[in-house]
Backbone as a ProteinNet text record, in pm:
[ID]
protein_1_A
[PRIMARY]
XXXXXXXXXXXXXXXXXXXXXXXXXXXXXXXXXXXXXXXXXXXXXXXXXXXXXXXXXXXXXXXXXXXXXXXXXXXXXXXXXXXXXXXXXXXXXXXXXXXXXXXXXXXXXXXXXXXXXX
[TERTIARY]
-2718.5	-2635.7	-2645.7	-2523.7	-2510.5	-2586.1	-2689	-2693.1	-2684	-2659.4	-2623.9	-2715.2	-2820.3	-2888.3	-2909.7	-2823.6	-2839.3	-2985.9	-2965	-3101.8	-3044.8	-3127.7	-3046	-3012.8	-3011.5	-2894	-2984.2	-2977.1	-3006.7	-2994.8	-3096	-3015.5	-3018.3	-2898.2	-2914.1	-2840.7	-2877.6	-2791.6	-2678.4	-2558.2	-2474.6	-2449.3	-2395.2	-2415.5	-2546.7	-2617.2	-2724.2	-2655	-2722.3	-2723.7	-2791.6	-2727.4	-2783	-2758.5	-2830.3	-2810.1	-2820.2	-2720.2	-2703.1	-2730.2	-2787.8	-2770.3	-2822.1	-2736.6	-2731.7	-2732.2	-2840.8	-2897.9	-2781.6	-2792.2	-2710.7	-2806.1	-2831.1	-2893.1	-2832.1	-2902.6	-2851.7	-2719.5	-2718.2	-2586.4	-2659.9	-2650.9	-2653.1	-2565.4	-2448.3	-2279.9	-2301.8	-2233.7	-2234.1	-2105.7	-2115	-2090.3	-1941.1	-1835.2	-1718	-1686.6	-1645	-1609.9	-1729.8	-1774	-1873.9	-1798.2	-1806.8	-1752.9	-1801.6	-1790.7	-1891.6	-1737.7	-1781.9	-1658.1	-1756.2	-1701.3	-1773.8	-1668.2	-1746.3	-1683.3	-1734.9	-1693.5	-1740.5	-1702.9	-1784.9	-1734.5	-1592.1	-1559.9	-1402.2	-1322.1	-1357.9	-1258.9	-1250.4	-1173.9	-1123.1	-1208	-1258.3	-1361.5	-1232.2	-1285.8	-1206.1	-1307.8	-1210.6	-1252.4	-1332.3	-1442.7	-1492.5	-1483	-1543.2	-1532.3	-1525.1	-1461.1	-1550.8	-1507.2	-1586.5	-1603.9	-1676	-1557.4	-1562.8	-1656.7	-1712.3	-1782.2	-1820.6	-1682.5	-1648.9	-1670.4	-1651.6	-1722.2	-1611.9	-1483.1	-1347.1	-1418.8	-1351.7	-1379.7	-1249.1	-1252.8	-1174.7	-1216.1	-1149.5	-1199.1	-1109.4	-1129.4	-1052.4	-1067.8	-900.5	-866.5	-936	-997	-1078.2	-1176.6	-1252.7	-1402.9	-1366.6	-1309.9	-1319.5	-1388.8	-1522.4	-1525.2	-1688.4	-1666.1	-1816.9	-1900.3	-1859.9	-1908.8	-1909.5	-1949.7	-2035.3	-2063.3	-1971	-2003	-2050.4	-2160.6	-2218.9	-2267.9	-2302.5	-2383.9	-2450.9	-2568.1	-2639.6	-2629.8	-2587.9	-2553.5	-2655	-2704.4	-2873	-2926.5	-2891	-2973.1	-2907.1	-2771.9	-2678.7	-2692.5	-2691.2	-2713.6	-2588.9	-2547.1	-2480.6	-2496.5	-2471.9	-2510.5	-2388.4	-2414.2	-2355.8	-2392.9	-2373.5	-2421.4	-2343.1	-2380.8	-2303.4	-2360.9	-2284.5	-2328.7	-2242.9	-2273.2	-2197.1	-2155.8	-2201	-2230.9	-2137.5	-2074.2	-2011	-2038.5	-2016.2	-2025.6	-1886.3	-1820.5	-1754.2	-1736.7	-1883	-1888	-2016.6	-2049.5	-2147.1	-2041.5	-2131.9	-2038.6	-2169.7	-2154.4	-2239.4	-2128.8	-2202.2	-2146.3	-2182.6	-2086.8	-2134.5	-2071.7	-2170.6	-2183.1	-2083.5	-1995.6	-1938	-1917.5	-1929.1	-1932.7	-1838.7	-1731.6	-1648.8	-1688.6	-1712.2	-1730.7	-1583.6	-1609.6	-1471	-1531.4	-1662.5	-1719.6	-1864.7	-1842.8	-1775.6	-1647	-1613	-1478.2	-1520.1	-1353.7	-1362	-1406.2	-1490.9	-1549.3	-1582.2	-1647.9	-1629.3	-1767.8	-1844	-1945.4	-1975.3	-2019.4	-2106.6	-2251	-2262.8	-2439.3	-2412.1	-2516.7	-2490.5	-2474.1	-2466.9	-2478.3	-2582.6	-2540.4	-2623.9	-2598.9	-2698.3	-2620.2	-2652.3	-2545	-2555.3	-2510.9	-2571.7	-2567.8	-2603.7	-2436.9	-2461.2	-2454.4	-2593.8	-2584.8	-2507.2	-2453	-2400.7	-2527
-5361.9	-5263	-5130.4	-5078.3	-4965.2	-4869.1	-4744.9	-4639.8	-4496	-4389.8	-4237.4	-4175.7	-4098.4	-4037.1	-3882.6	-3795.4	-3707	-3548.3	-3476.8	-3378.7	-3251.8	-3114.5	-2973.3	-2887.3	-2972.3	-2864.7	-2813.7	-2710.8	-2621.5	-2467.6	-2385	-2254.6	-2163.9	-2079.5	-1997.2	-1826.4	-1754.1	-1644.8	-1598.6	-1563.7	-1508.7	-1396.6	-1529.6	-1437.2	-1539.7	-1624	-1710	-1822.1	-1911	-2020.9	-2151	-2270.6	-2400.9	-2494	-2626.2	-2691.5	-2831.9	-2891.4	-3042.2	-3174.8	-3263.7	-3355.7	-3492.2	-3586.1	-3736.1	-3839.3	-3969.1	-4095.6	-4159.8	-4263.4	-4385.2	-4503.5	-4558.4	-4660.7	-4802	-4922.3	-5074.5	-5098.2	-5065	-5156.4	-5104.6	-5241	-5220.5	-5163.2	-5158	-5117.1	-4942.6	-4859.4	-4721.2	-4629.6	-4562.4	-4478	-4476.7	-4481.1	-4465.6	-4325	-4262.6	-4122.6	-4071.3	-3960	-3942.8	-3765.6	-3747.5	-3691.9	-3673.3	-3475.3	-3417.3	-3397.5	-3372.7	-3338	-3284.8	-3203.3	-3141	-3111.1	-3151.6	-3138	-3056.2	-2955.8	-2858.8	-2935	-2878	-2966.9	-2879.8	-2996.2	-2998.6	-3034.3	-3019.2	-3017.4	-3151.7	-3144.3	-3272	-3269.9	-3417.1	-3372.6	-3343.5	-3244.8	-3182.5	-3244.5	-3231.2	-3243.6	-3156.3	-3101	-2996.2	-3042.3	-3160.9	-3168.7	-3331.6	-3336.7	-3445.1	-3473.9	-3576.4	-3602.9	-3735.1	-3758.1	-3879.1	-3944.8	-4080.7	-4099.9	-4021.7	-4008.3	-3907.9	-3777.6	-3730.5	-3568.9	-3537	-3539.1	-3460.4	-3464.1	-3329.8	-3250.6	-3186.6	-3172.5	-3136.3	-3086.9	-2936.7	-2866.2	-2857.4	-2797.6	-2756.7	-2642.8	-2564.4	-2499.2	-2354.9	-2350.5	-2254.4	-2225.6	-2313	-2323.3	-2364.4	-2345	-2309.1	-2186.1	-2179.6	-2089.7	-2012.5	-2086.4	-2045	-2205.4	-2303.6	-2406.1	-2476.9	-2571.7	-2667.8	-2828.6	-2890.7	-3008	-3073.3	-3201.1	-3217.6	-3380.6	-3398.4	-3596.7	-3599.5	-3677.8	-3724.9	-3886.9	-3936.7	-4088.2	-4188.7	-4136.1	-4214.3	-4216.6	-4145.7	-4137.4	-4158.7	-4222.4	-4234.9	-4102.7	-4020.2	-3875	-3790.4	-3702.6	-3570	-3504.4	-3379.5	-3246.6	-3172.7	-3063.5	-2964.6	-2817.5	-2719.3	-2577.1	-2526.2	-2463.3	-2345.7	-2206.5	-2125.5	-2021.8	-1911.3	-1804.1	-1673.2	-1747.9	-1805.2	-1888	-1737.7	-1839.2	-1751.2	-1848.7	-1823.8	-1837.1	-1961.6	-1928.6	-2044.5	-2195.1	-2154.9	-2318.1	-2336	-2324.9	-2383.1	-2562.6	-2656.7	-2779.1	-2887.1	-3009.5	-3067.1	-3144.2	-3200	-3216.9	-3375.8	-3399.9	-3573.1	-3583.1	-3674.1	-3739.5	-3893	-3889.7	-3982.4	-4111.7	-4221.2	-4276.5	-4407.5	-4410.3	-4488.5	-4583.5	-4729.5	-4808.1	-4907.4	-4907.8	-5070	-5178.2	-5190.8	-5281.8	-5362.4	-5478.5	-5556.5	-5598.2	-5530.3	-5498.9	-5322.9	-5306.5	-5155.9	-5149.5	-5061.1	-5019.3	-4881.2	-4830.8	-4685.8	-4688	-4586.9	-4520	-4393.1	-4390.2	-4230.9	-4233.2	-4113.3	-4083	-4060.4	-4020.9	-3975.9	-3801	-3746.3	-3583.3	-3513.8	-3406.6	-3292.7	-3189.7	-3114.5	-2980.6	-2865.5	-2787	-2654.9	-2507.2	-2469.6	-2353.7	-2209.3	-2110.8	-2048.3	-1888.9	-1808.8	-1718.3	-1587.1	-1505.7	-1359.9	-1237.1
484.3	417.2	492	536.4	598.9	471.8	566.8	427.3	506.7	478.8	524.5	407	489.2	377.6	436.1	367.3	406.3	377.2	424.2	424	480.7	394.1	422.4	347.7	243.4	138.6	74.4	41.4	-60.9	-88.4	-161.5	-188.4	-97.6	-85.3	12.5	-1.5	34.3	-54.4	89.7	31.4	90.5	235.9	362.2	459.4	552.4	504.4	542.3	627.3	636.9	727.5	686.9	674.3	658.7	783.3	810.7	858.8	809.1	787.5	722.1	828.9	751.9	865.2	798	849.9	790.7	913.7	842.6	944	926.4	966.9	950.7	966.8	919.8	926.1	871.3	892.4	883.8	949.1	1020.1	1108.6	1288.4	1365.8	1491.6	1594.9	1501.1	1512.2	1567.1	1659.8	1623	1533.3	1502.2	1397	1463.9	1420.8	1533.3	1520	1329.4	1299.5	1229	1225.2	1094.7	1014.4	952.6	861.5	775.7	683.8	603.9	555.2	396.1	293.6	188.6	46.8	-14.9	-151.2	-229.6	-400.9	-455.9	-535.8	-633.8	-769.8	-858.4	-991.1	-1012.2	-1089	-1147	-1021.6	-905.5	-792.6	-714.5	-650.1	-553.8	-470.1	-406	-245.7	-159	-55.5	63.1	195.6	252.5	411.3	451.1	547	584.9	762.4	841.7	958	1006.1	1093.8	1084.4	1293.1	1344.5	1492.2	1520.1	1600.9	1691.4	1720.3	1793.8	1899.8	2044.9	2073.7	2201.7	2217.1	2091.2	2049.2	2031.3	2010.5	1931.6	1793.5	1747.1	1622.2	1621.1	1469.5	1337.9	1266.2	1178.9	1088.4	1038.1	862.2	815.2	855	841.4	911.1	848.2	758.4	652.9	677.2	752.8	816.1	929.8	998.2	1131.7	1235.9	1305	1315.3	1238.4	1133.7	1068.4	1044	1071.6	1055.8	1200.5	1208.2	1341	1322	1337.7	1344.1	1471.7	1494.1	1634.4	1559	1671.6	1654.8	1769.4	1693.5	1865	1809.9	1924.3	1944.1	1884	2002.5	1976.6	1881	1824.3	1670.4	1565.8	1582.9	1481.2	1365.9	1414.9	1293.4	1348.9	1231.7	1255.3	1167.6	1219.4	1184.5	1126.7	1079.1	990.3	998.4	1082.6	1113.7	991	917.4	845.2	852.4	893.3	909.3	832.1	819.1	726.9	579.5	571.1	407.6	286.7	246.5	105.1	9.6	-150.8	-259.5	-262.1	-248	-256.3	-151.9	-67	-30.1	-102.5	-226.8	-302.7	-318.7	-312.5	-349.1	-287.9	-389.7	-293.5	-172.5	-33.9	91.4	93	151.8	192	302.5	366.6	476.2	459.7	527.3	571.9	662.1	748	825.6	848.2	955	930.1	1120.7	1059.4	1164.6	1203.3	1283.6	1342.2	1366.4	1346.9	1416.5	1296.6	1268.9	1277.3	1217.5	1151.2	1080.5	1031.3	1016.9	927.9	796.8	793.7	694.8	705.7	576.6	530.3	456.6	458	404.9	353.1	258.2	209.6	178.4	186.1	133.6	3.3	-44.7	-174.7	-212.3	-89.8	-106.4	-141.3	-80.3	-91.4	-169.9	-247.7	-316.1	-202.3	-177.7	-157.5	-246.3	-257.5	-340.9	-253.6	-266.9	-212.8	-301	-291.2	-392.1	-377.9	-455.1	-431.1	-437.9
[MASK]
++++++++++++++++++++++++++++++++++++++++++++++++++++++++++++++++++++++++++++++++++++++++++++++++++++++++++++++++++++++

């Protein structure tokens, strides 16, 4: 069983800096996309980044700029820089992971809370 367990989150006051970051483990397969998204209660999960095998990256276009997505291969892990932290990316974040191999399939962690204070 594929599992993504992520590590990072927590409180931070406004203007600070976190760094997120999730394994991948049980599959010999590598990670093809991996991808962080983030729900606030009441709200829809959103996209936040997400990147390739190859290292292409994608942001939303909102966090562009104050955020950092990265992977190291080898370690089936990626990362999450947030930096200049506001109050409204309090949400917890999940880690994503989408393989082709041996068929497509799709994964999550179970998230992280971040909480960001005023």
């Amino acid at each position: 069983q594929v599992r993504l367990v992520e590590s990072g989150g927590g409180l931070v006051q406004a203007g600070g800096s976190l760094r997120l970051s999730c394994a991948a483990s049980g599959s010999t397969f590598s990670v093809n996309t991996f991808g962080w998204y983030r729900q606030a209660p009441g709200q829809q999960r959103e996209l936040v980044a997400t990147i390739t095998y190859g290292g292409t990256t994608n942001y939303a276009d909102s966090l562009r700029g104050r955020f950092t997505i990265s992977r190291d291969n080898a370690k089936n892990t990626v990362y999450l820089q947030m930096n200049s932290l506001k109050p409204e990316d309090t949400a917890v974040y999940y880690c994503n992971a989408v393989f082709l191999f041996p068929t497509r399939s799709s994964s999550w962690g179970q998230g992280t809370q971040v909480t960001v204070s005023s």
